[in-house]
BASE-786973 format. One line per field, with one value per atom (N, C-alpha, C): residue number from 0; x, y, z; residue in one letter. Coordinates in steps of 0.05 Angstrom, whole numbers, padded with zeros to 5 digits, m for minus. Atoms other than C-alpha are relative to their C-alpha. Layout:
BASE-786973
seq: [NUM/...]
xx: [X/...]
yy: [Y/...]
zz: [Z/...]
type: [a/...]
***
This chain:
BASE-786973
seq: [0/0/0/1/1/1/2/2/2/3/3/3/4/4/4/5/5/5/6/6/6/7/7/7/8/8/8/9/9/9/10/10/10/11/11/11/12/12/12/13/13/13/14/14/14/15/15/15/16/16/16/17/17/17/18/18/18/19/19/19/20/20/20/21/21/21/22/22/22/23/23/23/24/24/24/25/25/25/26/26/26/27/27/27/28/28/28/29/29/29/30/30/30/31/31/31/32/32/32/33/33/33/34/34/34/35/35/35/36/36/36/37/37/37/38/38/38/39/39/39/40/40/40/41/41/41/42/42/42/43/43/43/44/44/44/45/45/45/46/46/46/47/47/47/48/48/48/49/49/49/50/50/50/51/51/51/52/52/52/53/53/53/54/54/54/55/55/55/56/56/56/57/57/57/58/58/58/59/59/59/60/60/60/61/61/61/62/62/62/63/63/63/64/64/64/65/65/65/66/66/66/67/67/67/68/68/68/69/69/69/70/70/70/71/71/71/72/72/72/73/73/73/74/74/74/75/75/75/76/76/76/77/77/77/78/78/78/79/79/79/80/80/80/81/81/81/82/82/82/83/83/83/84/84/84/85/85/85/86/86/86/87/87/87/88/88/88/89/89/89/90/90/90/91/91/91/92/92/92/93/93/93/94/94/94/95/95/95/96/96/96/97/97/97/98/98/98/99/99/99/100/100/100/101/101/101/102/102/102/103/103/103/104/104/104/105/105/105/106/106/106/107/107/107/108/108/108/109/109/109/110/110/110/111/111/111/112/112/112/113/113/113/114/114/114/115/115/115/116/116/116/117/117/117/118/118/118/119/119/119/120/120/120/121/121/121/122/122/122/123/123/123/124/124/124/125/125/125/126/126/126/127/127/127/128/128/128/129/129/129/130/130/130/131/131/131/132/132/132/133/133/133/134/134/134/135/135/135/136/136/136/137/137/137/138/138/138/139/139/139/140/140/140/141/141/141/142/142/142/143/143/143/144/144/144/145/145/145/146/146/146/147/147/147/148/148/148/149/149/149/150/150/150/151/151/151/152/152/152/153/153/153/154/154/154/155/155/155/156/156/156/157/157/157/158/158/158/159/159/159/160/160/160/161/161/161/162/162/162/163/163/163/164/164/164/165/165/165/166/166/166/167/167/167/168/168/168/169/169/169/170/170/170/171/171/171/172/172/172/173/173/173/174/174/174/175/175/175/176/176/176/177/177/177/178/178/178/179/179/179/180/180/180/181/181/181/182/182/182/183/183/183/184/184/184/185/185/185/186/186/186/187/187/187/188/188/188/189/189/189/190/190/190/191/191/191/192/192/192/193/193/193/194/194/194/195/195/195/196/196/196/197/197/197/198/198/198/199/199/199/200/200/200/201/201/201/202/202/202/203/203/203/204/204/204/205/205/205/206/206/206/207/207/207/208/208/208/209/209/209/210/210/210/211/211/211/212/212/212/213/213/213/214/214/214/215/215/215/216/216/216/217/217/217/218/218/218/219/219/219/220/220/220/221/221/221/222/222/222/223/223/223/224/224/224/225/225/225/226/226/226/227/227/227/228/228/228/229/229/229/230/230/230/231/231/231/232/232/232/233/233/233/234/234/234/235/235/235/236/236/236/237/237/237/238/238/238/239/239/239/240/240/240/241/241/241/242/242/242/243/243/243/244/244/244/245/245/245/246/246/246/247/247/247/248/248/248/249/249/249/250/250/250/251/251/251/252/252/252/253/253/253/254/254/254/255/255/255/256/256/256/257/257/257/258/258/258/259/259/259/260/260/260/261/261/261/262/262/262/263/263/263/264/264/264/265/265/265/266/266/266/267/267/267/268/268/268/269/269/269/270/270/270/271/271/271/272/272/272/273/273/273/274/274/274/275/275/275/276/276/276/277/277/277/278/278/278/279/279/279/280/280/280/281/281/281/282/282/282/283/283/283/284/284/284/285/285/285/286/286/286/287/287/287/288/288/288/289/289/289/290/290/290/291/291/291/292/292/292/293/293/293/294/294/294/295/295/295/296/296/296/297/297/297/298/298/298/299/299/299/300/300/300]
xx: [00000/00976/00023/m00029/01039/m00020/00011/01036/m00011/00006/00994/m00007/00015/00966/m00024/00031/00901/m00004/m00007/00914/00011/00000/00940/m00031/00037/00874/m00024/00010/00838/00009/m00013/00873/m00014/00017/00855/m00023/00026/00780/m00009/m00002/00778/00000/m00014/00818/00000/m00003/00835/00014/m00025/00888/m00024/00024/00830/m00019/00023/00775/00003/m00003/00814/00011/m00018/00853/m00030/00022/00779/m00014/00019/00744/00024/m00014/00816/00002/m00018/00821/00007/m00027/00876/00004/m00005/00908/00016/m00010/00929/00029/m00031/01005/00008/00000/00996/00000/00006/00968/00019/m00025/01021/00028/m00026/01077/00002/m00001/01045/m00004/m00007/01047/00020/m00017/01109/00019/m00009/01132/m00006/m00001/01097/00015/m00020/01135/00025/m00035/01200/00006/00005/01176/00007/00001/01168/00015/m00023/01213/m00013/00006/01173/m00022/00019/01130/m00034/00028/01053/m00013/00020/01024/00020/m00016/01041/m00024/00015/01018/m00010/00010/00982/m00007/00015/00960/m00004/00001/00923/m00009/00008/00906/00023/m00026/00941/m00019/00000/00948/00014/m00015/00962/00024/m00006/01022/m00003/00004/01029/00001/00001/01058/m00024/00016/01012/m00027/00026/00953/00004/00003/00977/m00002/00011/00990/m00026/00025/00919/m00015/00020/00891/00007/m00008/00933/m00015/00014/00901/m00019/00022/00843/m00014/00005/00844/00011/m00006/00882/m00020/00022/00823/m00031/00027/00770/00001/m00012/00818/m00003/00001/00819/m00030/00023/00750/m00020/00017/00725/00023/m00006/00776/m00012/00009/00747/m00038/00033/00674/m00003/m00008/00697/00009/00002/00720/m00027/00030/00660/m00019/00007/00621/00003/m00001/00663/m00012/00010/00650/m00031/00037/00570/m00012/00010/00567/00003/m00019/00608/m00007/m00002/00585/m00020/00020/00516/m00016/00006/00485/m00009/00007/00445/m00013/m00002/00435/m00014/00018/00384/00009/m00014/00420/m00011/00003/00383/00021/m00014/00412/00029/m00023/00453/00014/m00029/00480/00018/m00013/00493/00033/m00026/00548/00020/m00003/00556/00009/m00003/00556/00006/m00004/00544/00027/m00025/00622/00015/m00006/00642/m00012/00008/00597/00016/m00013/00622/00027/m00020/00697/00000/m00011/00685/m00019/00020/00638/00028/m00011/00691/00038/m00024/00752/00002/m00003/00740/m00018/00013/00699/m00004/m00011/00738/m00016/00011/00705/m00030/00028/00636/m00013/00010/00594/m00022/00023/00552/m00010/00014/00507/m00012/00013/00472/m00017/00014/00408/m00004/00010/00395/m00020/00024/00342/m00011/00006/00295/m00006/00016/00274/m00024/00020/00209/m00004/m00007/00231/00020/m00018/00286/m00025/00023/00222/m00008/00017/00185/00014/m00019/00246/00006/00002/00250/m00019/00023/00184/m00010/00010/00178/00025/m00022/00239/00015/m00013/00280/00027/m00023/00336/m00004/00003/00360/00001/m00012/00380/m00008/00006/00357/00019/m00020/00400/m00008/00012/00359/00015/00003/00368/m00017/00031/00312/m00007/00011/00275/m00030/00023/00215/m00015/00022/00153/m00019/00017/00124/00007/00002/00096/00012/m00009/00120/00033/m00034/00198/00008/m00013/00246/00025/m00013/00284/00020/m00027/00353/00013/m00011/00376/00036/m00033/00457/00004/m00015/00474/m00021/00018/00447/00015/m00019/00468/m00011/00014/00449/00020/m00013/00475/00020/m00026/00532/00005/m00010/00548/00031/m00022/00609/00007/m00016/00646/00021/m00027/00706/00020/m00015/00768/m00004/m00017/00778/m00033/00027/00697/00008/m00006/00691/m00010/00002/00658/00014/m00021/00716/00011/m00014/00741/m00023/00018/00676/m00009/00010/00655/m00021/00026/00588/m00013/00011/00543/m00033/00023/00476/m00020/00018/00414/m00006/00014/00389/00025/m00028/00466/m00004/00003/00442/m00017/00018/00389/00013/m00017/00411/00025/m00027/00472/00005/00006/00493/00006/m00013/00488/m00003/00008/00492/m00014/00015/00444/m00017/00006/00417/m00026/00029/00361/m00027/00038/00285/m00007/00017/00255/00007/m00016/00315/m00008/m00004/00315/00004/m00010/00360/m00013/00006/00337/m00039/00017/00267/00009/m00005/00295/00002/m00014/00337/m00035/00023/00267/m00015/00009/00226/00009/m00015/00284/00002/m00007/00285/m00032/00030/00209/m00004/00018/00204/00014/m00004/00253/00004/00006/00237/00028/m00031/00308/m00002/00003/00315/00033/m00034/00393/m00013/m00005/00403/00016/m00003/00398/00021/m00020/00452/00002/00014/00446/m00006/00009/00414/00015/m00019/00457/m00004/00001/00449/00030/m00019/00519/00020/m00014/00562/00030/m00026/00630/m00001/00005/00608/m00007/00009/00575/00029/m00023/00638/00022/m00024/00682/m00014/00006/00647/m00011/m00004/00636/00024/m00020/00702/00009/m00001/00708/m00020/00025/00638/00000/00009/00652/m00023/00027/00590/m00002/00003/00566/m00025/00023/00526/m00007/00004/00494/00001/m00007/00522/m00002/m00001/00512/00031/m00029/00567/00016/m00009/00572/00023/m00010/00603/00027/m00011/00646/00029/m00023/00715/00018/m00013/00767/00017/m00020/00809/m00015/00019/00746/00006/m00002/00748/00033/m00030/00824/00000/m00013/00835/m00031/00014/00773/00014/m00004/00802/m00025/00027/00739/m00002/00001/00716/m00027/00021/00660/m00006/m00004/00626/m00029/00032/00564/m00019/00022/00499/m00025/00019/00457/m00024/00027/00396/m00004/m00003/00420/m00006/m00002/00418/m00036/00029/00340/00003/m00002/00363/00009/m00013/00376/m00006/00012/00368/00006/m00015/00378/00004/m00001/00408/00000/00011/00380/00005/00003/00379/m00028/00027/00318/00002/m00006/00300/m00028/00035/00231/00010/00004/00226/00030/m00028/00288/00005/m00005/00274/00016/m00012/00289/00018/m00022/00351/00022/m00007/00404/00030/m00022/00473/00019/m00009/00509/m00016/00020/00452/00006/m00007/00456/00025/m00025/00526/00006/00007/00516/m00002/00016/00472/00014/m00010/00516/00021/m00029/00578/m00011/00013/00541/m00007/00007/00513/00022/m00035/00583/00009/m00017/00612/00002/m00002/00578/m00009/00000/00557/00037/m00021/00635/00008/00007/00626/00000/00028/00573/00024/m00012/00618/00029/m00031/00688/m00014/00013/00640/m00007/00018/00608/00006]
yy: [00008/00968/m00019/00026/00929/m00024/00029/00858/m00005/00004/00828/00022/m00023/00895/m00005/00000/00869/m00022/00028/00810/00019/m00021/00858/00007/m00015/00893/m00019/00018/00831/m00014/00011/00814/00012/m00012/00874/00012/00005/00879/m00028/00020/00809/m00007/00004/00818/m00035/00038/00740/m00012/00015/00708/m00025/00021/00651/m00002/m00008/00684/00017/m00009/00724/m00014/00017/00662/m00016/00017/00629/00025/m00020/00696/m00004/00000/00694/m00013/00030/00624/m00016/00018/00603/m00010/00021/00562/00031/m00032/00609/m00001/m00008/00589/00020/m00025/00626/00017/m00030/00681/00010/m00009/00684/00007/m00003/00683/00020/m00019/00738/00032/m00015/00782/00008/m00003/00769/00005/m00020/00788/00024/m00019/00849/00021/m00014/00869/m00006/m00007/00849/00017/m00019/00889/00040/m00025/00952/00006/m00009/00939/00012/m00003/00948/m00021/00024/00908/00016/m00011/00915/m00011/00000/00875/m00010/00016/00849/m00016/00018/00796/m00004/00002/00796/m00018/00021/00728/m00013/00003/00706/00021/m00026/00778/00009/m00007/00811/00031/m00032/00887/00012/m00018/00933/00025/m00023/00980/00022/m00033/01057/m00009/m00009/01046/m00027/00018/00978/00023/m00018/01033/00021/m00020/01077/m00018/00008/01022/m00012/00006/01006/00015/m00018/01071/00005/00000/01072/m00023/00019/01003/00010/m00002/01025/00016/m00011/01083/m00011/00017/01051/m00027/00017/01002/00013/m00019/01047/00017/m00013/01084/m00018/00024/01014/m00008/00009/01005/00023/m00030/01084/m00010/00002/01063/m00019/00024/00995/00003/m00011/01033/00011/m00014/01085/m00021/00010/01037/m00013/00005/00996/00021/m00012/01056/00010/m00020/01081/m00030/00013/01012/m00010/m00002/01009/00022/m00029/01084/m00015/00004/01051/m00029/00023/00982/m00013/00018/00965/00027/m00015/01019/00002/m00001/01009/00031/m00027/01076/m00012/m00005/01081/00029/m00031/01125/m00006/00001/01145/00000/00010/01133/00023/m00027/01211/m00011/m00011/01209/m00030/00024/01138/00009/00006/01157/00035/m00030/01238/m00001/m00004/01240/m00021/00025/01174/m00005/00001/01159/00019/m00012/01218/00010/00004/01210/m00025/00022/01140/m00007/m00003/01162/00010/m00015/01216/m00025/00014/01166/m00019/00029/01106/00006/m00011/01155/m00012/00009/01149/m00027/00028/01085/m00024/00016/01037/m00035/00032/00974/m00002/m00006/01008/m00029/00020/00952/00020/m00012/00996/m00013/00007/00976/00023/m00025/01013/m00008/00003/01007/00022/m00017/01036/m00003/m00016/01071/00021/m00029/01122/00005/m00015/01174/m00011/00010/01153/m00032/00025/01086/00001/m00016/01113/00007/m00010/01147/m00020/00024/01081/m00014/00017/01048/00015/m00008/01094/00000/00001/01100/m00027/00018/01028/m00011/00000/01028/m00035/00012/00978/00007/m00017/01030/00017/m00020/01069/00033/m00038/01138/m00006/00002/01155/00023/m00024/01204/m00002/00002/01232/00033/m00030/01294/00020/m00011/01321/00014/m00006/01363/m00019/00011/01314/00012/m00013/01341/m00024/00023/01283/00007/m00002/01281/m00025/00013/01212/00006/m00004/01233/00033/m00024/01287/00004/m00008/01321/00014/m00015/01349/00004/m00011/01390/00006/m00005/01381/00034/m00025/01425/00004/m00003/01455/m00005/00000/01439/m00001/m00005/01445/m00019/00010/01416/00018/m00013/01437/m00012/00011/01426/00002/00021/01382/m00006/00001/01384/m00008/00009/01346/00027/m00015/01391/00018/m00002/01397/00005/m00005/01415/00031/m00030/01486/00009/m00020/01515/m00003/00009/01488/00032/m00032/01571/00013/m00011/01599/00002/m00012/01626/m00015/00010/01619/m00007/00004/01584/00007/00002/01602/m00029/00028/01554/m00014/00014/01558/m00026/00013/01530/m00033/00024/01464/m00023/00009/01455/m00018/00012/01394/m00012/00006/01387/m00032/00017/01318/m00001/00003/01293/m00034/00029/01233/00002/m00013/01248/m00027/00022/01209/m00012/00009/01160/00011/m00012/01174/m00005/00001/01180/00008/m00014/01203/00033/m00030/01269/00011/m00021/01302/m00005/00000/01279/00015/m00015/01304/00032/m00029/01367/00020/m00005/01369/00003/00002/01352/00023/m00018/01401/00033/m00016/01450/00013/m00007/01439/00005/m00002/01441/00027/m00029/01511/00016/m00022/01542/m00013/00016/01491/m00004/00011/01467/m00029/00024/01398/m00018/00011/01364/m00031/00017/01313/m00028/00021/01252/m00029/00030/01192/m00019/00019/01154/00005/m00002/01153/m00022/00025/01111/00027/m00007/01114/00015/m00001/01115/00025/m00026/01179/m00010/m00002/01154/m00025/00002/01115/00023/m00029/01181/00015/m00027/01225/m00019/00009/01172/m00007/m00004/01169/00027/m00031/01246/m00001/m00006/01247/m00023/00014/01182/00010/m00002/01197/00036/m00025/01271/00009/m00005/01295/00009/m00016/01338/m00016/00007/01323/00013/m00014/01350/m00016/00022/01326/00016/m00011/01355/00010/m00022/01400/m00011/00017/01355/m00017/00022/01315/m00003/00006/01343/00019/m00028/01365/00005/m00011/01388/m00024/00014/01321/m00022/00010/01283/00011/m00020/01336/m00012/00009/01324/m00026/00025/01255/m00010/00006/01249/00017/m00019/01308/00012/m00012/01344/00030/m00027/01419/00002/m00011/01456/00025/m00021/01507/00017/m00018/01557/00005/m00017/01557/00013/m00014/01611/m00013/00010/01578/m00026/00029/01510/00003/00001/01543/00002/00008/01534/m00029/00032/01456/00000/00014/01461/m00017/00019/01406/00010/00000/01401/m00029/00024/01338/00000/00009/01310/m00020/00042/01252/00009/00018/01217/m00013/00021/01190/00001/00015/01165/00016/m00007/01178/00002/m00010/01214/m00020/00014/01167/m00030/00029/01108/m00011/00001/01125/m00009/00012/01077/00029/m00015/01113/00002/m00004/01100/00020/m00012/01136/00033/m00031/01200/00009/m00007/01202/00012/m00006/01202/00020/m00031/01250/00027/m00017/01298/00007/m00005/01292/00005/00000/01297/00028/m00019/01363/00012/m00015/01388/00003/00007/01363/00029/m00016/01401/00033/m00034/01466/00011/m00010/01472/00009/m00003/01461/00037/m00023/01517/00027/m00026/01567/00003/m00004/01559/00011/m00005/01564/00023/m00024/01624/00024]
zz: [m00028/06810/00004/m00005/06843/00009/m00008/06842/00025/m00025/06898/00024/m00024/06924/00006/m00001/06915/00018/m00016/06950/00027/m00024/07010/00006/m00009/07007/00015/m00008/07012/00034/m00017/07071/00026/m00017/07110/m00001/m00002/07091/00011/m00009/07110/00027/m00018/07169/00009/m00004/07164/m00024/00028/07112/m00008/00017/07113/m00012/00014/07092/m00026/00035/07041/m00024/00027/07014/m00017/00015/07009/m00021/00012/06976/m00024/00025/06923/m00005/00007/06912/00000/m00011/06947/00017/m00022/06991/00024/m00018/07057/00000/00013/07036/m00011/00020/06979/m00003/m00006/06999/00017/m00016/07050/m00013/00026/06996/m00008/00010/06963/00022/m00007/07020/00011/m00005/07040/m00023/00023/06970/m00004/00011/06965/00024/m00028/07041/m00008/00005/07009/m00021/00023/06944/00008/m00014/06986/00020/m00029/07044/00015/m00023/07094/00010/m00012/07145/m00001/00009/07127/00025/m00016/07184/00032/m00021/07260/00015/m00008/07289/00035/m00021/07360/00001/m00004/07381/m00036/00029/07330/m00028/00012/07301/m00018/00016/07248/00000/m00001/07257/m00020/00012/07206/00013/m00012/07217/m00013/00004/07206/m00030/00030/07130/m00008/00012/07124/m00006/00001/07137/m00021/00021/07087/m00029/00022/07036/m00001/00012/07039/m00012/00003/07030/m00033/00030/06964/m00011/00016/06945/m00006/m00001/06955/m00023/00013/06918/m00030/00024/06857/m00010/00010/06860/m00018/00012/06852/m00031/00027/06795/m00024/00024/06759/m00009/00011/06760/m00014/00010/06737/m00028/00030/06674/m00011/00015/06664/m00012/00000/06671/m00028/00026/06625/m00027/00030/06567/m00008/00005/06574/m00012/00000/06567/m00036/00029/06500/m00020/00013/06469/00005/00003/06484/m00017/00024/06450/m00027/00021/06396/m00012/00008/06383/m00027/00027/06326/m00003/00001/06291/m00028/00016/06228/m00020/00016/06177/m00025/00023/06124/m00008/00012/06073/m00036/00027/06007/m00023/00027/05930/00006/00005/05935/00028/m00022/06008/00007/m00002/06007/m00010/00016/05957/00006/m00005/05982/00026/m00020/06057/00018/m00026/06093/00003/00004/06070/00018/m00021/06112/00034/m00028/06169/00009/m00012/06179/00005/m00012/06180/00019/m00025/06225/00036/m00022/06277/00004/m00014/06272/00004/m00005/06276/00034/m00028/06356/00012/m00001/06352/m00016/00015/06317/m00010/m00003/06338/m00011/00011/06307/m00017/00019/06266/m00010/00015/06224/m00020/00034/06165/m00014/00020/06115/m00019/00023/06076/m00013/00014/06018/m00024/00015/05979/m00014/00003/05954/00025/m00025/06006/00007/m00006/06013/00011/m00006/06033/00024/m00034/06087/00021/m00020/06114/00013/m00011/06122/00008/m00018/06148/00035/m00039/06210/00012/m00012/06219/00013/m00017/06234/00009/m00014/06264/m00007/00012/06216/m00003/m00010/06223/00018/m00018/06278/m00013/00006/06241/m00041/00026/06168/m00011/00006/06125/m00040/00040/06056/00000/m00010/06024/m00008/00004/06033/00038/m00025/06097/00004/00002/06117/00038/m00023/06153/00009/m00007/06192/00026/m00032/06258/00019/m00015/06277/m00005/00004/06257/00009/m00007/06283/m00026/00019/06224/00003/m00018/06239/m00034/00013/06186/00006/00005/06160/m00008/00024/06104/m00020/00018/06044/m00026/00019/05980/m00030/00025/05904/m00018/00028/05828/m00003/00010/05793/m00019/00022/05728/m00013/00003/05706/m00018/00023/05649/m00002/00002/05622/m00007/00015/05619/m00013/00025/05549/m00014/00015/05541/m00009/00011/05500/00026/m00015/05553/00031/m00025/05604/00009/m00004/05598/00011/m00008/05611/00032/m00028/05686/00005/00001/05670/m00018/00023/05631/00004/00003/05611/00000/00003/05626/m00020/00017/05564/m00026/00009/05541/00002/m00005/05566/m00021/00027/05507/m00018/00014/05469/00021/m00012/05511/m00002/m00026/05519/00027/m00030/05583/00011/m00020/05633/00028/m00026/05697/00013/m00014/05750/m00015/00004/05747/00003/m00004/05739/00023/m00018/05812/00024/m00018/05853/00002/00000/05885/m00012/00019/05846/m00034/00029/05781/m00005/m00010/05801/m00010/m00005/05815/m00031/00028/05747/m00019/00026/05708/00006/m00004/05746/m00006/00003/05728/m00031/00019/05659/m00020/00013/05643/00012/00000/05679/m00011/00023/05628/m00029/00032/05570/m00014/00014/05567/m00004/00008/05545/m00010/00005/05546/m00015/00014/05505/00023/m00020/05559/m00018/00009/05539/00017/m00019/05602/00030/m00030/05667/00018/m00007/05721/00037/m00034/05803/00004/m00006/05809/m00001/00001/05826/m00023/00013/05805/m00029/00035/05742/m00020/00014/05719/m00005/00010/05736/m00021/00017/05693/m00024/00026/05636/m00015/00023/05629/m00015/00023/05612/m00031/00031/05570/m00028/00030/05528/m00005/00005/05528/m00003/m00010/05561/00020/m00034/05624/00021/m00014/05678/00026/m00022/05739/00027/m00032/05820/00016/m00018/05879/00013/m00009/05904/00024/m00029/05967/m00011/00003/05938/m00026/00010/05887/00009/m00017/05928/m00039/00030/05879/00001/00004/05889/m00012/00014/05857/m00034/00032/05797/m00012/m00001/05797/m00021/00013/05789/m00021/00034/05731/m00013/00027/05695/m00008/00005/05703/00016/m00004/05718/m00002/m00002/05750/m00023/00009/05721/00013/m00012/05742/m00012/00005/05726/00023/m00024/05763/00009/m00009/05760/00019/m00023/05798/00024/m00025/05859/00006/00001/05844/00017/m00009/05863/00023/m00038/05935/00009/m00025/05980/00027/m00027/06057/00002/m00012/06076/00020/m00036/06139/00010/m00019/06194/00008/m00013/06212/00016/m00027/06279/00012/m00014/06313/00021/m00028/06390/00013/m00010/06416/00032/m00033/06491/m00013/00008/06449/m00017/00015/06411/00018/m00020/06433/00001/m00003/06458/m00022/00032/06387/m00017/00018/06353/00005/m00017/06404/m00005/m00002/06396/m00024/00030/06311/m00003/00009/06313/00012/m00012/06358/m00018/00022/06319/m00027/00015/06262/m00005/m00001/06281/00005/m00011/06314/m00032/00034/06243/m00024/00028/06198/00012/m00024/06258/m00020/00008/06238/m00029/00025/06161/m00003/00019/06148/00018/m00020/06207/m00029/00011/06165/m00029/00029/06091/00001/m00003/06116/m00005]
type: [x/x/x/x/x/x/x/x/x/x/x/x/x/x/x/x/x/x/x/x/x/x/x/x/x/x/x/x/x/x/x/x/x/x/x/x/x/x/x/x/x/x/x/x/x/x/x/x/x/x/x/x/x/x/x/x/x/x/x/x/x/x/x/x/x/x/x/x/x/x/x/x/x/x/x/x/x/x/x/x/x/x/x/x/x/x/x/x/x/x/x/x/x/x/x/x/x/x/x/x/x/x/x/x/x/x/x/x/x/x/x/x/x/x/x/x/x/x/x/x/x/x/x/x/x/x/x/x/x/x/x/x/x/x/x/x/x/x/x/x/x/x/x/x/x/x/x/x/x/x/x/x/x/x/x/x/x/x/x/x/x/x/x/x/x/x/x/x/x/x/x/x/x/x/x/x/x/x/x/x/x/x/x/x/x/x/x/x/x/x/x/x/x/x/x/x/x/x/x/x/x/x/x/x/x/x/x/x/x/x/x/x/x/x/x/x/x/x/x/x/x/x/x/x/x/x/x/x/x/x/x/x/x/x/x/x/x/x/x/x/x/x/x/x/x/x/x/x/x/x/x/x/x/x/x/x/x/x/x/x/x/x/x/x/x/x/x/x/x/x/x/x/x/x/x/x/x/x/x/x/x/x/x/x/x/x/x/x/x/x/x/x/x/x/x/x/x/x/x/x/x/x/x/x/x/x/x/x/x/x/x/x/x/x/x/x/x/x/x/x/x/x/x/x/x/x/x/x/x/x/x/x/x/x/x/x/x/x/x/x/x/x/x/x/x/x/x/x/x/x/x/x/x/x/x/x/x/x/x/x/x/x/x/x/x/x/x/x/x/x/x/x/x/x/x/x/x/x/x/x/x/x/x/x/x/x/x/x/x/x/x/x/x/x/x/x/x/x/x/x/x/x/x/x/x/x/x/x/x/x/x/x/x/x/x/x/x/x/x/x/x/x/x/x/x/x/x/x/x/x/x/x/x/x/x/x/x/x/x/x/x/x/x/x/x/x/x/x/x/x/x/x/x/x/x/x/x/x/x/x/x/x/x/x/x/x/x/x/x/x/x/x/x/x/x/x/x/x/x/x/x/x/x/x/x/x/x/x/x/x/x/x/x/x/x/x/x/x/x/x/x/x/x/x/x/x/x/x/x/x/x/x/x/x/x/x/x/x/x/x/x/x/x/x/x/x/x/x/x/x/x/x/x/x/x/x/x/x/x/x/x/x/x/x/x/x/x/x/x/x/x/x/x/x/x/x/x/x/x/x/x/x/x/x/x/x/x/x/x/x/x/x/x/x/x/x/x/x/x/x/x/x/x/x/x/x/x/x/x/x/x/x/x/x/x/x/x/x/x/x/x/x/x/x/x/x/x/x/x/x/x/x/x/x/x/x/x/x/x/x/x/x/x/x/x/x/x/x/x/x/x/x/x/x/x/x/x/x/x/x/x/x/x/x/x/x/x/x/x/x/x/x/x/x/x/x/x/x/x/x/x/x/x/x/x/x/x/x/x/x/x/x/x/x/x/x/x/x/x/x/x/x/x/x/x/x/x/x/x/x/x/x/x/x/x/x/x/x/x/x/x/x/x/x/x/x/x/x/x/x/x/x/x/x/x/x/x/x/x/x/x/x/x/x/x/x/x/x/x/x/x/x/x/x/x/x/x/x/x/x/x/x/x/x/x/x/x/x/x/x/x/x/x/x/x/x/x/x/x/x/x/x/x/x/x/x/x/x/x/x/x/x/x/x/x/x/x/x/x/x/x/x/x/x/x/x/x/x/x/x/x/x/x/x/x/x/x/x/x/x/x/x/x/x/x/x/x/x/x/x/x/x/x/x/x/x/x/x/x/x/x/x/x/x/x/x/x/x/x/x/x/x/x/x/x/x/x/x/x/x/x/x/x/x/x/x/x/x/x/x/x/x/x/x/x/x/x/x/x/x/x/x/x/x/x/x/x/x/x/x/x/x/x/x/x/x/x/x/x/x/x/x/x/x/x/x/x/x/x/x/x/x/x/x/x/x/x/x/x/x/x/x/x]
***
């Protein structure tokens, strides 16, 4: 807006230099200064004076209609930012042991890509503890990976995803395609902790074809695991989410296939209570969220 247009405007809603110098402020000097700057700004005369009346002329009537509208323009942008920083501003996430370290990391780029000023947090847990954190609404949005059937929660299915076993390099069966299940017998390995999802999965996996790896340590942690497969020469089993090939890369580590893993699927999900009472950050999450990975599974397919 040109200097002192608004100060014009005021002038003729007003219709009175005294009542618009008292509504801006000012002394009616002042205000007089600045319209006789913005008539020497534009070169032309904006008002005439009758008695004690001040009449707009022909171009004064047009520059108002421009104020006017340049007012209204300033305040649908000032609406609009407001608006992107209220979507964008506090937003707590209950993210279990896996996606804490799998997914949440790329949900929370793609969310603070266009909502910089975001303040997110993040508790974490087992699943069963995410649950009971939305349910009594301690977090707004939960993210396990797991599908949960509860009547007080709405379950929004991501992706699907299974194990994969993880070998250093320079392991013998680094050449091999595929490896047999029963190949795992003895193996060592390093695999998650006792109570997690996946390790669940893995135990339930290996008791229904009576395989039994040779456990060396259990450890929450994704990227302690993948760096000491390769120091302790040893395999272990990670979700696929999570292992791109620039992960594999810089350990010096290699997938490999066993058929039966795809026994270990998960779905990773978001969790959310009463859809009326999710704030506008939350709705927004969960949209991009769904857009995100809608695109995923279309390009994978």
């Amino acid at each position: 807006m040109l200097p002192n247009l608004d100060a014009f405007a005021a002038v003729v809603e007003h219709k009175s230099l005294n009542r618009a110098a008292q509504t801006l402020n000012l002394s009616q000097p002042a205000l007089s200064r600045k319209i006789a700057q913005l008539e020497e700004q534009l070169g032309v005369l904006l008002f005439e004076r009758k008695g004690k009346k001040l009449e707009l002329t022909r171009l004064g009537q047009i520059c108002y209609e421009h104020a006017v509208e340049l007012g209204r323009m300033e305040r649908s942008l000032l609406q609009r930012i407001a608006e992107h920083r209220s979507s964008g501003t506090s937003m707590t996430i209950g993210a279990s042991l896996t996606t804490l370290q799998s997914t949440l990391p790329d949900l929370i780029a793609l969310y603070t890509r266009d909502y910089p000023e975001s303040d997110i947090k993040a508790i974490t847990g087992k699943t069963h503890e995410i649950v009971s954190l939305v349910k009594e609404k301690k977090v707004d949005l939960g993210l396990v990976a797991s599908q949960i059937d509860s009547p007080d929660l709405t379950c929004v299915p991501l992706f699907d995803d299974h194990l994969c076993l993880v070998l250093p390099s320079n392991h013998k069966w680094a050449g091999e395609c595929d490896v047999d299940i029963n190949g795992l017998q003895g193996l060592p390995m390093i695999l998650f902790s006792k109570g997690t999802w996946y390790r669940i999965l893995m135990d339930d996996l290996f008791h229904r074809y009576s395989v039994y790896p040779d456990v060396k340590m259990e450890i929450d942690s994704f990227e302690a695991i993948l760096r000491l497969v390769s120091t302790c020469n040893t395999a272990t089993l990670l979700p696929k989410s999570y292992l791109r090939q620039s992960v594999l890369d810089n350990n010096d580590l290699v997938l490999r296939n066993v058929p039966e893993l795809q026994e270990t699927t998960r779905t990773t999900s978001l969790l959310f209570g009463s859809e009326a009472e999710l704030t506008d950050s939350a709705k927004t999450w969960i949209r991009r969220a769904k857009e995100h990975y809608g695109r995923v599974g279309a390009t994978s397919s």
